[in-house]
N, C-alpha and C positions, 0 to 999 in steps of 0.2 A: 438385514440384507436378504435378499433372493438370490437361491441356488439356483443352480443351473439346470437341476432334474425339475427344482417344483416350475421354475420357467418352462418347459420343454413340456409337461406336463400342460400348463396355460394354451399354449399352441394347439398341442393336441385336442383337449375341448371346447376352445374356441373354432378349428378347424369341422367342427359335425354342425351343417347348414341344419338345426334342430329347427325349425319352422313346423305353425299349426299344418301348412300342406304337404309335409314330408312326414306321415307317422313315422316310416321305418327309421327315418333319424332322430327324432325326440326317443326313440326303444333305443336308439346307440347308444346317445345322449346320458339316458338314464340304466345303459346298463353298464358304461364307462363309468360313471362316479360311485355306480356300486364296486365295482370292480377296484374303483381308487381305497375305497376305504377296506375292503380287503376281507378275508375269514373273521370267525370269532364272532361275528352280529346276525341276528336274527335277522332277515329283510323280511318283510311284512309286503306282500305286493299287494296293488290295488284299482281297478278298471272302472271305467266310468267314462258312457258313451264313445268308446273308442280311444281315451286319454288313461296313459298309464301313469302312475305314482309309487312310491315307494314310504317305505317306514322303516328305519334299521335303528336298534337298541339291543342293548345284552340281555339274556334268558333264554329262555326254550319259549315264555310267554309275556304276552304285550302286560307289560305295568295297567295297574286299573286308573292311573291318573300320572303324568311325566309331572317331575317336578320344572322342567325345562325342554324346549322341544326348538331345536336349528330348524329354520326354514328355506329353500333354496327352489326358485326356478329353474330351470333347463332349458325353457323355451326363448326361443328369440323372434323377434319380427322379421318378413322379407328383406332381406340385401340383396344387392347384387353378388355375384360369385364371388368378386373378387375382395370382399368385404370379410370372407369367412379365411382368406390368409391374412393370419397375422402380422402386422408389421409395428414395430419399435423405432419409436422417437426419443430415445434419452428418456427421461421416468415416462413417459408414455404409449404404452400399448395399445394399438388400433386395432378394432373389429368389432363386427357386431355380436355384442352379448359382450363386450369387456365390461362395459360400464355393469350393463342391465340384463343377468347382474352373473356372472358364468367364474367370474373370479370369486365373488364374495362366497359363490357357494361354496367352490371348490378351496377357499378357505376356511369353512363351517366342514367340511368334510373333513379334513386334513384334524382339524380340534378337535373333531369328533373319535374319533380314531383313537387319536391320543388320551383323551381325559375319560372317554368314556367307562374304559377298566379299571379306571380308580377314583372315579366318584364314588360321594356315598348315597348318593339320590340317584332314577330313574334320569338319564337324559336320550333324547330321539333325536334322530335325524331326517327330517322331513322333506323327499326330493319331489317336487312334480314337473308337469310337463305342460303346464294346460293356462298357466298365472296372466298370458297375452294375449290371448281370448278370453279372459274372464274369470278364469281360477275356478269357477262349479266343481268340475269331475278333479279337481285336484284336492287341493287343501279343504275347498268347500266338501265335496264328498267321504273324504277322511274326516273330520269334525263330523258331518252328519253318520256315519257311520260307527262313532265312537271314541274316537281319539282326543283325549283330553289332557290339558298342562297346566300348570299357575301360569306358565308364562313361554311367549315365544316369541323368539327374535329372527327375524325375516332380514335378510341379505341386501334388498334393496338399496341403493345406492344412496347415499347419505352424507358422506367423507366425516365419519366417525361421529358426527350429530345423528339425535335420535328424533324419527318421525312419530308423536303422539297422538298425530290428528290426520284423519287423511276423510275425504268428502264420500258420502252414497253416490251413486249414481242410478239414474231409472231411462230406459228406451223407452221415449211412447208415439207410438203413430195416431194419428189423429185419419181419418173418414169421413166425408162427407156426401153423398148423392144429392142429384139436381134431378133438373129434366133437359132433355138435348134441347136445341135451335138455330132457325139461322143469327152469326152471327150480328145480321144486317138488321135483326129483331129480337135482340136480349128480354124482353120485355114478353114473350112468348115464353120464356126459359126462365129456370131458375137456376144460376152459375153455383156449380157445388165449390168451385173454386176461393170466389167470395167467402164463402160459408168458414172455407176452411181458412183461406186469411183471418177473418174476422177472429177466428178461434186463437190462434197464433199471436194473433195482437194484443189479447185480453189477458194471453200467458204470459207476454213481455211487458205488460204493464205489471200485472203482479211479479214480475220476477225480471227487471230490469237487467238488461246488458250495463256491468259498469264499466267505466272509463279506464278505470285502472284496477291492480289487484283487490279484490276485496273477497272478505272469508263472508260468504254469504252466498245463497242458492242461485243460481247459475242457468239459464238454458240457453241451447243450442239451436240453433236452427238449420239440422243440417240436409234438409230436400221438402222442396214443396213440387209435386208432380199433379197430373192429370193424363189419361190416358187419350186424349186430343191428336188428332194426327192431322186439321186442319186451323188453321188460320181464322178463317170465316164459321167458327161452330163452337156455343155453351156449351161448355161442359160435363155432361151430365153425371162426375165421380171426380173425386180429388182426394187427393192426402198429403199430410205432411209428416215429416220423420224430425224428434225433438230428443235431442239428450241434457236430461236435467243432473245436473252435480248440489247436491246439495250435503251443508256439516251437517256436523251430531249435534247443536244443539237447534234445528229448525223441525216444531214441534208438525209441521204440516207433513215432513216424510219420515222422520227418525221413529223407527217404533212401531209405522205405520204398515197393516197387510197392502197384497198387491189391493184387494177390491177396495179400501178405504182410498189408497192411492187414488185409484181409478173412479171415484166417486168425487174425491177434491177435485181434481185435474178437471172432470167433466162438468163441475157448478161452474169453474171459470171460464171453461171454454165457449160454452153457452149453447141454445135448440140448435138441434137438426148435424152434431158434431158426436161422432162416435169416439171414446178413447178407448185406444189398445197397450196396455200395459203387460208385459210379461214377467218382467222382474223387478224389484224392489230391492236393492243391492245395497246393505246397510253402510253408512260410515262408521270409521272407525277411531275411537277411541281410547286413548290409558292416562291414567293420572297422572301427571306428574309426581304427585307426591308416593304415588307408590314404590314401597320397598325394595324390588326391583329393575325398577324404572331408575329411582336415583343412585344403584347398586352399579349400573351401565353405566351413566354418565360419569360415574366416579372415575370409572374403568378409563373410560373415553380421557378424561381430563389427566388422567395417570400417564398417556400415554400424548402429553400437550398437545392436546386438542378440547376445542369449549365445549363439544358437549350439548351443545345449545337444542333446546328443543323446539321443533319443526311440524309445519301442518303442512302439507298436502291436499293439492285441488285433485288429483287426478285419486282413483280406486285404486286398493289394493287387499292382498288377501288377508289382511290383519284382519278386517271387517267382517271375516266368518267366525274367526275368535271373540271378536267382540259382541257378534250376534249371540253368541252362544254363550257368553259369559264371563269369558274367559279373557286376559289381558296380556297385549302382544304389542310390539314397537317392530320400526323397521329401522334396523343400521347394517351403513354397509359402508364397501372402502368409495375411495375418490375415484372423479374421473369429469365426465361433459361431455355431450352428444347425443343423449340418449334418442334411439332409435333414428339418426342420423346418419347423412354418408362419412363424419368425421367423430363417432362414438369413438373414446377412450380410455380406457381404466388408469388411473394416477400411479406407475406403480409405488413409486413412494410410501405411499399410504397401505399397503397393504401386511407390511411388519407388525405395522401400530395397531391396525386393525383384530391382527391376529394375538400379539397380544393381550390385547384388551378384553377379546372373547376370552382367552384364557383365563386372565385373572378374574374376569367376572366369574367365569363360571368355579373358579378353582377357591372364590370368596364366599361363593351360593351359600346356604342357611337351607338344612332339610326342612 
């Protein structure tokens, strides 16, 4: 069952519009859940291009490696106002950030709390602000900067299944220049336009749109422009903007640098088509059969639910632990909506949830 304080509590950080273009409310956001979880812990802050993060564990100094590390967002995507008051439907909690994921944190905070002074291993609690734009200056920048675990479990919404697999993603623009003309005489011109179809079409032959779900590399196609202000005139500049999702095991992106990236892309694309690649954003992976991995599920299954493990078309911040070596799952409580005008966390689910963190973690193996 849920009390009446940890409900009151929910409102409360559901109620900070923590959005990428409200810094001052993602700084509420994250100094509220510090503040949730109270004296006694170290907080480790962290900045990166303007996005703050946190670190909180016992000591006066950061462990040289967490045997465990909670991972929790802050941020949530644009709603409208009236999304950020909470409203209750019998087990269901509306607003945005129930689902995704503002309970599961503030569930991971609350365990944190509790188990932390009596574990016998290093456990963190890892808050950022940054996970909806992309996770770099958060989770990505903590990992780059040092922070390392055997394992971390990301809040993500799941309903007590654990996500194993979740896809890379890569933005790339495509360029192309012509020569201007009149439209009445294309033949005087060369249409960068074409140029840049052509290139577009070569990507979706190798990388077909399927008909239905399937775990395989993916693009998008989502703007093909020209800077044309007439009707009657080639082109003389185009581009297109392409988001490719691809898993871990497609050996074209997985593994691969930006400029390899940018080197495949552009054999296919074919002359006279410039590719712009900025990031290479790994997917992420965890065994199933590891230690850990089926130590959660246990948990999960403990508290009757399957357990079942799950892949992921869209990104998420596991993929900087996985770059890096390191093995990390995403579970989290129920709910449906995500990033919707009808987002809702299941409250039902969130007892089981928390149990289950617990006994995993209160089972862990130094």
């Amino acid at each position: 069952m849920l009390d009446e304080a940890w409900l009151t509590a929910a409102y409360e950080l559901l109620g900070i519009p923590s959005t990428a273009d409200r810094p001052a409310e993602l700084a509420r956001a994250l100094d509220w859940m510090i503040d949730r979880v109270g004296p006694g812990f170290t907080v480790e802050r962290f900045e990166s291009r303007g996005k703050a993060s946190a670190l909180l564990y016992r000591g006066d100094v950061r462990p040289g490696r967490f045997r465990m590390i909670l991972n929790g967002h802050l941020d949530v995507v644009p709603a409208p106002g009236d999304l950020f008051t909470p409203r209750r439907e019998g087990d269901r909690l509306h607003a945005r950030g129930a689902q995704d994921m503002k309970l599961s944190a503030l569930v991971m905070a609350d365990v944190f709390r509790e188990l932390a002074p009596q574990l016998p291993y290093p456990l963190g609690l890892q808050l950022v602000t940054d996970e909806e734009v992309g996770g770099r200056d958060g989770t990505g920048h903590q990992v780059e900067a040092g922070v390392t675990t055997d394992f971390a479990v990301i809040g993500e919404m799941s309903r007590l299944d654990i996500t194993v697999e979740s896809k890379g993603l890569i933005d790339v623009t495509l360029t192309a220049a012509g020569r201007a003309a009149h439209g009445a005489y294309p033949w005087l011109g060369d249409n960068a336009l074409l140029t840049v179809v052509r290139a577009v079409q070569a990507l979706l032959e190798r990388y077909p749109v399927p008909s239905e779900e399937a775990w395989r590399t993916t693009v998008n196609v989502a703007k093909i422009d020209t800077p044309n202000a007439a009707f009657n005139q080639v082109p003389s500049a185009a581009s297109a903007w392409l988001n490719l999702r691809f898993p871990p095991t497609d050996p074209d992106f997985t593994g691969r640098t930006v400029a390899e990236v940018t080197r495949h892309l552009a054999t296919i694309a074919g002359p006279g088509v410039e590719v712009g690649v900025a990031h290479v954003d790994a997917p992420h992976l965890a065994e199933r059969d590891h230690p850990d991995v089926a130590a959660l599920r246990k948990a999960a299954q403990a508290q009757g639910y399957g357990g079942a493990y799950l892949r992921r078309h869209g990104a998420g911040d596991g993929r900087f632990y996985f770059q890096a070596g390191m093995a990390a799952v995403a579970f989290g409580i129920g709910g449906d909506g995500q990033h919707g005008p009808d987002e809702y966390a299941d409250l039902g689910t969130i007892p089981a949830y928390r149990d289950a963190l617990r006994d995993f973690l209160l089972g862990t193996r130094w």
